[in-house]
C-alpha positions in Angstrom: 13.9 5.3 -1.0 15.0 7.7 1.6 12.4 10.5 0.8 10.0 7.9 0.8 10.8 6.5 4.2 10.5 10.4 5.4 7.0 10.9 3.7 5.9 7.6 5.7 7.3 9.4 8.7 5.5 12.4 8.3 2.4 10.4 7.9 2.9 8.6 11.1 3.4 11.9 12.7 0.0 12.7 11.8 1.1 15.3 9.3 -1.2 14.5 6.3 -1.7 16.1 3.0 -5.9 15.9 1.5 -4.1 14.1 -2.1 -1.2 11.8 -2.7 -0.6 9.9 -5.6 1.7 6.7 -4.9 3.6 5.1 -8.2 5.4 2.6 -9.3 5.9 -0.8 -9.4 8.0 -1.8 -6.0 4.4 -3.7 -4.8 6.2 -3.4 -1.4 6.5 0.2 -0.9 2.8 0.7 -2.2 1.8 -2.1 0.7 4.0 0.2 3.1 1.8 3.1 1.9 -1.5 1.8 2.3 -0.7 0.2 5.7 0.6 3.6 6.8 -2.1 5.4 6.2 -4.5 2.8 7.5 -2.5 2.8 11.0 -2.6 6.3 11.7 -6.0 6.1 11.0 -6.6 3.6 13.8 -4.3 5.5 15.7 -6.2 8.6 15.3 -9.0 6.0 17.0 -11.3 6.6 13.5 -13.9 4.5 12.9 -13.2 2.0 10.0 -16.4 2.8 8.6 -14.2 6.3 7.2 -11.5 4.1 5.9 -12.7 3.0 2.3 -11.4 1.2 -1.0 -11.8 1.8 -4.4 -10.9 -0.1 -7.6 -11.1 2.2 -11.0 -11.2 -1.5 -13.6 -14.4 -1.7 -11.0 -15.7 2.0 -9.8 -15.9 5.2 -11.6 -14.5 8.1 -10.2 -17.7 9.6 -10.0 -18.1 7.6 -6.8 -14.9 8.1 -5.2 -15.7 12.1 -5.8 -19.1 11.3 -4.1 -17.5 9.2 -0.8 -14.4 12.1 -0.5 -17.3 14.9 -0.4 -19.4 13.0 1.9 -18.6 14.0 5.6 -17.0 11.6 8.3 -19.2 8.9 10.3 -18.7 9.5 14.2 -15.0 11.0 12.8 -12.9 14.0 11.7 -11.3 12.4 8.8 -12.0 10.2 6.1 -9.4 7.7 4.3 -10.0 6.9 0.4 -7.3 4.6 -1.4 -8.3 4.4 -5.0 -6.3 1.3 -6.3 -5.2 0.7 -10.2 -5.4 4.3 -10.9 -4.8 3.6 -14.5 -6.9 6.9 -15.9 -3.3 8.5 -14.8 -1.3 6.5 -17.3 -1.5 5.6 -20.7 -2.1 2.0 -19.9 -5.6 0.6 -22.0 -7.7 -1.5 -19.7 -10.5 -3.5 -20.7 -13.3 -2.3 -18.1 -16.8 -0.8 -18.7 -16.4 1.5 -16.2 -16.6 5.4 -17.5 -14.7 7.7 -15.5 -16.3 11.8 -15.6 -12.3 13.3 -15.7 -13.4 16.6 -15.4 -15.6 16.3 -12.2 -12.1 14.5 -10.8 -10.2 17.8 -12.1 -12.4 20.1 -10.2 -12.2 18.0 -7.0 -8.0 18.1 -7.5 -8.2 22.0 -7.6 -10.7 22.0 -4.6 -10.4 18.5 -2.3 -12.5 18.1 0.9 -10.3 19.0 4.1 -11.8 16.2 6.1 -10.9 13.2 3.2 -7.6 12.2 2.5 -7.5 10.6 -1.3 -4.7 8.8 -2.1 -3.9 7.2 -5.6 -2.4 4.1 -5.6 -0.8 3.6 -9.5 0.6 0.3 -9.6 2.6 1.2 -13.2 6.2 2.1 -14.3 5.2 5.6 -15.1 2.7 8.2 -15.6 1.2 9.9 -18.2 2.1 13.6 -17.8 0.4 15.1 -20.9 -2.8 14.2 -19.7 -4.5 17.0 -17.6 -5.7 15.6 -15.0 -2.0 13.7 -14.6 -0.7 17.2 -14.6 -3.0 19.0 -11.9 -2.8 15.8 -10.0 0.8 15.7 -9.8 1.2 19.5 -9.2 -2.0 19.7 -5.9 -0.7 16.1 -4.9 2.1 14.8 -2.8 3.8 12.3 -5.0 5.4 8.9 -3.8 7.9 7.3 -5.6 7.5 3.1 -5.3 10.2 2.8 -7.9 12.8 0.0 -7.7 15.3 0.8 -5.2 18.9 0.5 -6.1 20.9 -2.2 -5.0 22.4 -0.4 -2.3 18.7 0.4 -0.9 18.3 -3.2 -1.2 21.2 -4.2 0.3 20.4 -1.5 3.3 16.9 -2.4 4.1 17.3 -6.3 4.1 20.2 -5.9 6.4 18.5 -3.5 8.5 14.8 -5.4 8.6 16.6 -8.6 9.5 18.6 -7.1 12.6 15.6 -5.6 13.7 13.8 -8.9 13.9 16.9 -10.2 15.8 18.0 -12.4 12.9 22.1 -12.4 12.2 22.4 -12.6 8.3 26.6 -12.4 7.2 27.0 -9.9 4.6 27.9 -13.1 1.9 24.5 -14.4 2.7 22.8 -11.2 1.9 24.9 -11.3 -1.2 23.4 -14.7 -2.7 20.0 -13.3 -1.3 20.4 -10.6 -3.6 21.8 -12.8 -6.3 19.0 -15.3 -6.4 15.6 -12.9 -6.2 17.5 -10.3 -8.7 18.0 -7.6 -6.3 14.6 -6.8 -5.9 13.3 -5.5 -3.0 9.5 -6.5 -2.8 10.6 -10.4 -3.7 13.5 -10.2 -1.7 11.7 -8.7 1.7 9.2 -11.8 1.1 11.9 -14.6 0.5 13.6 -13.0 3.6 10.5 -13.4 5.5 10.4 -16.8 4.3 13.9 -18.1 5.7 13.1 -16.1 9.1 10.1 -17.8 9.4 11.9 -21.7 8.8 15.3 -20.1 11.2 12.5 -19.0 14.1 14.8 -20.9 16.7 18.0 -20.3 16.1 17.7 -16.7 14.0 20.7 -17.6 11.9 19.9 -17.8 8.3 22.8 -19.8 6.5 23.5 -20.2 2.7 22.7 -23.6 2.6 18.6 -22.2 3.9 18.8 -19.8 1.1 19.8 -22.4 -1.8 17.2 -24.7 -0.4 14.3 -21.9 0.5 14.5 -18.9 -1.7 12.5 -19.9 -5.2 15.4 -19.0 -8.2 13.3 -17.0 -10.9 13.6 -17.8 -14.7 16.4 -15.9 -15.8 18.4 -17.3 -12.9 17.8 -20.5 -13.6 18.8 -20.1 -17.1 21.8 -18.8 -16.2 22.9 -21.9 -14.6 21.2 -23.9 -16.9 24.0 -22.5 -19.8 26.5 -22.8 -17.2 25.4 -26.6 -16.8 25.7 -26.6 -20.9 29.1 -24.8 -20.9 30.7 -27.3 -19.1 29.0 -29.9 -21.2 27.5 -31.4 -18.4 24.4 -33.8 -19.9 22.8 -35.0 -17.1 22.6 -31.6 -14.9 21.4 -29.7 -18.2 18.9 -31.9 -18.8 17.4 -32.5 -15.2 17.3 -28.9 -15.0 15.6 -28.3 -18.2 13.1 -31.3 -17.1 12.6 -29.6 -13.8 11.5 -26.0 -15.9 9.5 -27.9 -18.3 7.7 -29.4 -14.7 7.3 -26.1 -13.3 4.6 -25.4 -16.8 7.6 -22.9 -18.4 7.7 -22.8 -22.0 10.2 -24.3 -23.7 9.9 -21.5 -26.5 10.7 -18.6 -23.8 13.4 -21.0 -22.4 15.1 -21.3 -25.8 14.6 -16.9 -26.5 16.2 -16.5 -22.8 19.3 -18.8 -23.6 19.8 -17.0 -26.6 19.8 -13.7 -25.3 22.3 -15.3 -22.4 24.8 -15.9 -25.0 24.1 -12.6 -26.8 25.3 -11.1 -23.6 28.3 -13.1 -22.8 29.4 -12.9 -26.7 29.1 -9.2 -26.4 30.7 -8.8 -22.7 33.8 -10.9 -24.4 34.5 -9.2 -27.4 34.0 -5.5 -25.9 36.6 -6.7 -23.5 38.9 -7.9 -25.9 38.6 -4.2 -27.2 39.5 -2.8 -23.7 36.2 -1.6 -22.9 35.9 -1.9 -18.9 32.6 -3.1 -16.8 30.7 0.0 -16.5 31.5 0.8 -19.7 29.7 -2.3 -21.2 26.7 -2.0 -18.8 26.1 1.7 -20.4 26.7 0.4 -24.1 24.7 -2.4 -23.5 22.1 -0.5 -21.3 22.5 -3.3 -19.1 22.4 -3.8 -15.3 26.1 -3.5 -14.4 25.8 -6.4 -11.9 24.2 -8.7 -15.0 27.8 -7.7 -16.3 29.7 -8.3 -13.7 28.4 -12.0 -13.6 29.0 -11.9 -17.7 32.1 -11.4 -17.0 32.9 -14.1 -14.6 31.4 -16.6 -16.9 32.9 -15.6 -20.2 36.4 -15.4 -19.3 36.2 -19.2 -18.5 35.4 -20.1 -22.1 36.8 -19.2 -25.2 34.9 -17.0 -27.8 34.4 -20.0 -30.2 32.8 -22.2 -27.9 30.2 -19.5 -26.7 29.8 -18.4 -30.3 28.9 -22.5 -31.6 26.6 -22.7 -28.2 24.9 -19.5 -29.6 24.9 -20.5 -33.4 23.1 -23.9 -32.2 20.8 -22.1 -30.5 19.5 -19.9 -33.3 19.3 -23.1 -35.4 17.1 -25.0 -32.5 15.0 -21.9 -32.7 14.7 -21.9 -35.9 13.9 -25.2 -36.3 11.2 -25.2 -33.8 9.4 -22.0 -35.1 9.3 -23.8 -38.6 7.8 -27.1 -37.1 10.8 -29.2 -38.3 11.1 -30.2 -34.2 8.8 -30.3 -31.2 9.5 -27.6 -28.9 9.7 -29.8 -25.7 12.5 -32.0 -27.1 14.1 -29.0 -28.8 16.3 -28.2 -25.8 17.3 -31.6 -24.9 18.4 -32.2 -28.4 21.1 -28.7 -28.2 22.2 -30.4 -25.2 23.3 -33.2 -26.5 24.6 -31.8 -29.8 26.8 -29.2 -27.9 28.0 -31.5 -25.8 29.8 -33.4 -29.2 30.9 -30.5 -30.4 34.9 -30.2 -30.0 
């Protein structure tokens, strides 16, 4: 994240490169992108008749070609943002659009000085056997839109709310982390959320984040087999009630609460064989944090009791994906059958 914060700098400085090719799927760093460029732009006092948009499921290349060869109205430069760029992948999109590849190839090897073209590739990666990946990638200053690590996270929350004049403790940025998965893009916008509802007093409090910020699937699963754990009925229930409200299927809720158990099954019995926290999250090739709150949970309940919760669960799935129950009840009915259990 801190080479892409100096590219945006660069841009801002009105040092601009004709090609740039912007990746990943961090929707907030490619919004960062496109808004730089567009500023400087305005800055540069252009007229927004040479800043244009292009969609490749919608236009072919062909045009974009035409519109970066065409020279300026009433300006020195021209801004093209091509958006879903997904000829640079190997992603298959349904679109009748046909694309002439090799007139884009020539264009990379020769671009227009007055037109800036920049890629926007929305995608986890890129195709780099395909050739005009390859000459794009090599003519074209790239910009990573990767996830940022936790500590990047962390960093820019912290820093985006002081800048705004908002205090936020370090153990509220902690659960705001927890609850949008340590994501940046959804945790900037559930940030922006709580400074927009703490306007007055710019003090955003755990009790505004449990009530504001939206939990995601997986997080409310994990409490959900928390809720089950503990073998309490009711909560389990009005929590399954509420997913079941908010149109999730009760299939995907069943697969998730399997693989929950997987996980804390798994955490427990590498423990047991001494294996330490980052040791588990490379074996498992999962997040370490995902173990760290594995951890927490399983050492609270004894290997039996997770192994009958996850036993149960197979048979529920089983029994749904053979018609024997109806999915929507399927749930409720583990509830109350672990909850007997001794």
């Amino acid at each position: 994240m801190k080479n892409t914060t100096a590219q945006l700098n660069k841009i801002m400085q009105n040092n601009m490169q004709s090609l740039y090719v912007a990746w990943g799927t961090e929707s907030m760093i490619l919004e960062e992108v496109t808004r730089t460029f567009i500023n400087r732009m305005k800055d540069n006092n252009e007229d927004d008749m040479n800043i244009s948009h292009f969609n490749l499921t919608e236009t072919s290349i062909d045009d974009v070609i035409y519109e970066a060869e065409s020279f300026p109205f009433f300006g020195e430069k021209k801004l093209i943002i091509v958006h879903s760029s997904y000829i640079l992948t190997g992603k298959q999109v349904s679109s009748s659009v046909n694309h002439s590849l090799e007139l884009l190839e020539t264009y990379i090897t020769n671009p227009s000085d007055f037109s800036i073209v920049v890629f926007l590739a929305p995608y986890d990666k890129l195709d780099k056997r395909k050739k005009v990946t390859k000459l794009l990638l090599k003519h074209a200053e790239v910009i990573e839109a990767t996830p940022a690590s936790d500590h990047d996270t962390a960093t820019y929350l912290k820093t985006y709310a002081k800048e705004e004049g908002y205090h936020l403790s370090r153990e509220s940025l902690a659960l705001l982390m927890q609850l949008t998965d340590r994501q940046l893009t959804k945790g900037k916008k559930e940030l922006e959320k709580l400074m927009l509802y703490h306007s007055t007093d710019k003090h955003i409090t755990d009790e505004t984040i449990h009530k504001l910020v939206s939990k995601s699937l997986e997080q409310n699963i994990f409490e959900l087999n928390e809720r089950v754990l503990k073998k309490n009925v009711k909560g389990s229930i009005e929590l399954y009630q509420d997913l079941l409200n908010q149109k999730e299927d009760p299939i995907k809720i069943i697969a998730l609460m399997i693989a929950e158990f997987r996980l804390l099954l798994q955490v427990k019995i590498l423990r047991s064989k001494g294996y330490q926290q980052a040791d588990i999250a490379s074996l498992l090739k999962v997040h370490p944090y995902r173990i760290k709150l594995a951890i927490q949970k399983e050492k609270a309940f004894p290997q039996s009791v997770l192994s009958q919760a996850h036993h149960l669960l197979i048979d529920t799935d089983y029994d749904i994906k053979t018609g024997r129950v109806n999915p929507e009840i399927s749930v409720e009915l583990f509830i109350w059958k672990f909850s007997t259990l001794s």
